[in-house]
C-alpha positions in Angstrom: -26.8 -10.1 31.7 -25.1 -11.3 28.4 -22.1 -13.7 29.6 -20.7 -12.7 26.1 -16.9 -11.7 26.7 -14.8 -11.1 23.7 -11.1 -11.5 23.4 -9.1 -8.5 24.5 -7.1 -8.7 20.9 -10.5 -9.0 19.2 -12.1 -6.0 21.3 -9.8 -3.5 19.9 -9.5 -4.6 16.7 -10.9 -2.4 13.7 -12.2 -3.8 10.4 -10.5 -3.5 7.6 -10.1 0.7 6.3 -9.3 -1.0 2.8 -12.3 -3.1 2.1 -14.6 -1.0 3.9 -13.2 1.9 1.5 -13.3 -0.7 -1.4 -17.1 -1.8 -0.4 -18.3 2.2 -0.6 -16.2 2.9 -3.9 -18.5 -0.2 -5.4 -21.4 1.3 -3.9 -20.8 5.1 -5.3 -20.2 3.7 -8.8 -23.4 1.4 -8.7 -25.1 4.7 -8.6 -23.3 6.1 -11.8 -20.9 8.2 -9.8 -17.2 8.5 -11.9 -15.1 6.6 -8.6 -11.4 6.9 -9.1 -10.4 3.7 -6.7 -7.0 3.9 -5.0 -8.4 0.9 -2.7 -7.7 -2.3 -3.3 -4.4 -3.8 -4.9 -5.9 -4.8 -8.1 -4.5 -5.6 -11.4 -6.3 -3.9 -13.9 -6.8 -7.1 -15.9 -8.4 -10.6 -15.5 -6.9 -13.8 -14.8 -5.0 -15.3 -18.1 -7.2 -17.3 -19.9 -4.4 -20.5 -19.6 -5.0 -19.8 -15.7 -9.0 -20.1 -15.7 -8.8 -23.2 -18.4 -6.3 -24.8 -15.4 -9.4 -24.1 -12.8 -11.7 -25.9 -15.2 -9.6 -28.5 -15.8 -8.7 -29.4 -12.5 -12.3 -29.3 -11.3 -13.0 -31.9 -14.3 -9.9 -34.2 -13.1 -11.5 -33.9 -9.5 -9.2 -32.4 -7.9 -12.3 -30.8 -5.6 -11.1 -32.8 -2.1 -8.9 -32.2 0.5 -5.8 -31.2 0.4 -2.3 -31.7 2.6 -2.7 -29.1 5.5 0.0 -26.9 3.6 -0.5 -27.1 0.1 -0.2 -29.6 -2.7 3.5 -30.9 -3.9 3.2 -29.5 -6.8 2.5 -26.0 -6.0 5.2 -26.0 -3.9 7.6 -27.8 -6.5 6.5 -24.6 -8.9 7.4 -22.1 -6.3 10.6 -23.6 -5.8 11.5 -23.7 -9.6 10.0 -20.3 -9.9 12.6 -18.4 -7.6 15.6 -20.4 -9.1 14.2 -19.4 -12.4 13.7 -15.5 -11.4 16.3 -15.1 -8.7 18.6 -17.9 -8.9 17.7 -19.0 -5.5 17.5 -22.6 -4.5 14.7 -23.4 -2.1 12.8 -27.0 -1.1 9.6 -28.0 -0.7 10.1 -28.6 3.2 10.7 -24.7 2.8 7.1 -23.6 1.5 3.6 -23.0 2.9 1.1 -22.3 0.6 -1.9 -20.6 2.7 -5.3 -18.7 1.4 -3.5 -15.4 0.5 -0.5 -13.6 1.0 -2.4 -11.6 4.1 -3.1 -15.3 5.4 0.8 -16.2 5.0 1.3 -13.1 7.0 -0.8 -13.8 9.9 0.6 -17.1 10.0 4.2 -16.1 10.5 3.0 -13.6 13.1 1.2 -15.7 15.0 4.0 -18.2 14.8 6.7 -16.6 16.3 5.5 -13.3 17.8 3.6 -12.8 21.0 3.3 -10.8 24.2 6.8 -8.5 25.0 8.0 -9.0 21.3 8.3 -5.9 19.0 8.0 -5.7 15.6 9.6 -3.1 13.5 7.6 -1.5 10.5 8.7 1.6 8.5 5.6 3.9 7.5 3.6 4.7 5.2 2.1 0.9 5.7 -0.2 -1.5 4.4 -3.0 -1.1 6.7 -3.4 -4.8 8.3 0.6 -4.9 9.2 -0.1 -3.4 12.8 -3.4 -5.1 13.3 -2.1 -8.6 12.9 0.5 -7.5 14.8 -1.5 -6.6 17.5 -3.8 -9.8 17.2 -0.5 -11.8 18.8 0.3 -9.7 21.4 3.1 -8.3 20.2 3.4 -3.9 19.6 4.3 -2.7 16.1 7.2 -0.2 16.1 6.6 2.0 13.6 9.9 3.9 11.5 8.6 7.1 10.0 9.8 7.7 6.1 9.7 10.6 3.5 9.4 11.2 0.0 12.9 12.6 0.4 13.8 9.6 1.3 12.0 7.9 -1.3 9.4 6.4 1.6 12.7 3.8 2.1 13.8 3.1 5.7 17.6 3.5 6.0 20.2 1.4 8.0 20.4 3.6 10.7 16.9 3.9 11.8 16.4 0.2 11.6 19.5 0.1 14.4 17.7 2.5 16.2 14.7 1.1 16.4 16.0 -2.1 17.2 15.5 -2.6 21.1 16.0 -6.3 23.2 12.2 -6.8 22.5 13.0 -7.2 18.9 11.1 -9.7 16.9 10.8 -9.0 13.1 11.0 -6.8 10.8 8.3 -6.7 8.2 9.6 -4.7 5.4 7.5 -4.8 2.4 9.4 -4.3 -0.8 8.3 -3.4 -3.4 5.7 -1.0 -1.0 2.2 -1.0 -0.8 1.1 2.2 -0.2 3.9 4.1 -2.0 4.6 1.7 -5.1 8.6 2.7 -3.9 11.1 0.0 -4.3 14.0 -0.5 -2.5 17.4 0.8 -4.0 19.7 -2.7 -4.0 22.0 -1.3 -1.9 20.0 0.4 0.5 18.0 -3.2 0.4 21.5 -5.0 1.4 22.3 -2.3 4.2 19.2 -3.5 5.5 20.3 -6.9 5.6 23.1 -6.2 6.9 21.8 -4.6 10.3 18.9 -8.1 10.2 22.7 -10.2 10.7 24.4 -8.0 12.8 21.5 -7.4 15.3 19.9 -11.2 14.5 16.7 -10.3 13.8 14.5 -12.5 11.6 12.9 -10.3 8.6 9.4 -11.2 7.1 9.7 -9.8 3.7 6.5 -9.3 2.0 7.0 -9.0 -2.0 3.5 -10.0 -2.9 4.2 -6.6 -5.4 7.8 -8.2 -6.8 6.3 -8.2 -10.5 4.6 -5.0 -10.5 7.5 -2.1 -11.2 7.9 1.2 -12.0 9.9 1.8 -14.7 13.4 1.9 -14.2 12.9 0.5 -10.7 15.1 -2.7 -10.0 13.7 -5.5 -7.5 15.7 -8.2 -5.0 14.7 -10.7 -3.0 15.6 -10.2 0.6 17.6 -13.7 0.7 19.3 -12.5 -2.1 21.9 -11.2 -0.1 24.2 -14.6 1.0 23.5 -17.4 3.1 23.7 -15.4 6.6 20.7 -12.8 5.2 18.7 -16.2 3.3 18.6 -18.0 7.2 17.1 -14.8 8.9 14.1 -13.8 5.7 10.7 -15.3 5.8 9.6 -15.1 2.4 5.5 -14.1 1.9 4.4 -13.5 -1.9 1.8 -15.4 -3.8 0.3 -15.2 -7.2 -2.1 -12.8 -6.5 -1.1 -9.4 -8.3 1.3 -10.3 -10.7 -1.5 -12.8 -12.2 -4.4 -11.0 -11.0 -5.6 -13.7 -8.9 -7.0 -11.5 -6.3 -10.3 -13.9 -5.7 -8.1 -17.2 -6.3 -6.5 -16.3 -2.5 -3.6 -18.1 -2.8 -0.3 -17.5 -1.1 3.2 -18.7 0.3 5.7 -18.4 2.9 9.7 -19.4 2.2 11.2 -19.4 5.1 13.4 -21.7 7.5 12.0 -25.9 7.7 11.4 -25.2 12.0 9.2 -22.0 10.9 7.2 -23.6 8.2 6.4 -26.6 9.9 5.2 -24.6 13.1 2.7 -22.6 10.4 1.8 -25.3 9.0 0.4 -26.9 12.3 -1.2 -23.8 12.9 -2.7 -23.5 9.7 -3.9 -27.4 9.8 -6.0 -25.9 12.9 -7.4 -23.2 11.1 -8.6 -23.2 7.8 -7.5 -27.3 6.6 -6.2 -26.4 3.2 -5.9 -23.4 0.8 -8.5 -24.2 -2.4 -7.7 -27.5 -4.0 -8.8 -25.6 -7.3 -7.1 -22.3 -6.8 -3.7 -24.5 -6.1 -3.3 -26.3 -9.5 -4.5 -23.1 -11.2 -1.6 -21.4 -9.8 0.8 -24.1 -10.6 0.3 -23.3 -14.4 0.5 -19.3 -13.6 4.0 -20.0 -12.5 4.7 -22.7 -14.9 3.3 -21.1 -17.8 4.0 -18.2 -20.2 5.2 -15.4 -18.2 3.8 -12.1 -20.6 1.3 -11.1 -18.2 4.0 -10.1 -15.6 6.6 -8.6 -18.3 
């Protein structure tokens, strides 16, 4: 008899509905088949040309080794400028992780401060690896129902209500992946609002902050004063708003105690994110921003 045993987590977890869906669309078109392909979150152009000559160049300078555990100073000096140049927020180095991906950056808060007893609030419709990775730590994913009616946006009240003493986090993803909805500003601050009052820490993913419908108006969740900045985890990344899909690069803002705690984590797991990837992405933030205008 096999002494194979695997993980309970592990036993019950799925693979991903999105690349598997992604995987078939490929396969359909291969055979000629017109695919219309609502799978994947993919820009609909390449990386910049600036972007790829930054990959080449950095490969020339040698920059093919090791990184620190947590990404490269100078990524994380370019994220830092980026928000105070986008959203007038002031963040530190000490404050960033950059990790393989946003999903990566995800995981990583998860695993860092979630685990067996915990809840963790999501409103629906979802991105579906939110309850999975929640799942993978233990923890059960509370899901809030929305409507188109209410423009797929959780409100105040049912974030208090679903708010129990097993309380966690609240991953609210903003602008949303499936819906493309973006928060109204004030509904976004009533949100906030409820994260002080009830002190529960938010993991806002805005991986989608650049990609807007028009007449739609995106905030950062630490936007909203000092009180709502020391409860938000931060995940984006450069991913969609400079299609650097492949490129799986990442970051979590978030308070110093959190990131460092990821950061030990992720020195276990994976070592570094691409030394490449990393100082092609400081020039995506750096450079000329018309491909996310």
């Amino acid at each position: 008899m096999s002494s194979i045993r695997l993980s309970p987590a592990v036993q019950s977890l799925k693979p991903s509905a999105t690349l598997a869906a992604a995987a078939k669309a490929k396969e359909l078109k291969t055979k000629g088949i017109t695919v219309y392909d609502f799978t994947l979150g993919e820009p609909d152009f390449i990386t910049p040309a600036n972007i790829r000559q930054a990959a080449v160049a950095a490969m020339e300078a040698g920059h093919t080794h090791y990184t620190p555990s947590g990404g490269i100073p100078e990524l994380k000096k370019a994220v830092c400028a980026a928000y105070k140049r986008d959203y007038d927020l002031d963040f530190t180095p000490a404050q960033i992780l950059i990790s393989n991906g946003a999903k990566h950056s995800i995981h990583n808060v998860l695993a860092a401060l979630c685990g067996p007893d915990d809840e963790v609030v999501i409103p629906a419709p979802y991105w579906v690896s939110y309850s999975a990775l929640v799942e993978l730590t233990g923890a059960t994913p509370i899901i809030v129902d929305t409507s188109e009616a209410s423009g797929f946006c959780m409100s105040a009240d049912q974030f208090r209500k679903a708010i129990t003493p097993r309380t966690r986090l609240l991953m609210l993803n903003n602008p949303s992946n499936p819906t493309g909805a973006t928060y109204p500003v004030a509904q976004l601050e009533s949100l906030a609002r409820v994260a002080v009052e009830k002190d529960i820490l938010v993991l806002s993913d805005e991986i989608y902050e650049k990609l807007l419908y028009k007449g739609a108006e995106f905030r950062c969740f630490a936007s909203f004063g000092p009180e709502v900045a020391a409860r938000t985890i931060i995940v984006s990344g450069v991913s969609k708003a400079y299609a650097m899909t492949g490129w799986r690069i990442g970051w979590t803002i978030g308070p110093v105690e959190v990131i460092k705690a990821m950061d030990n984590l992720q020195s276990q797991e994976t070592s570094n994110p691409c030394s490449i990837s990393q100082y092609a992405a400081i020039v995506a933030l750096n450079g000329p921003q018309d491909c996310v205008e």
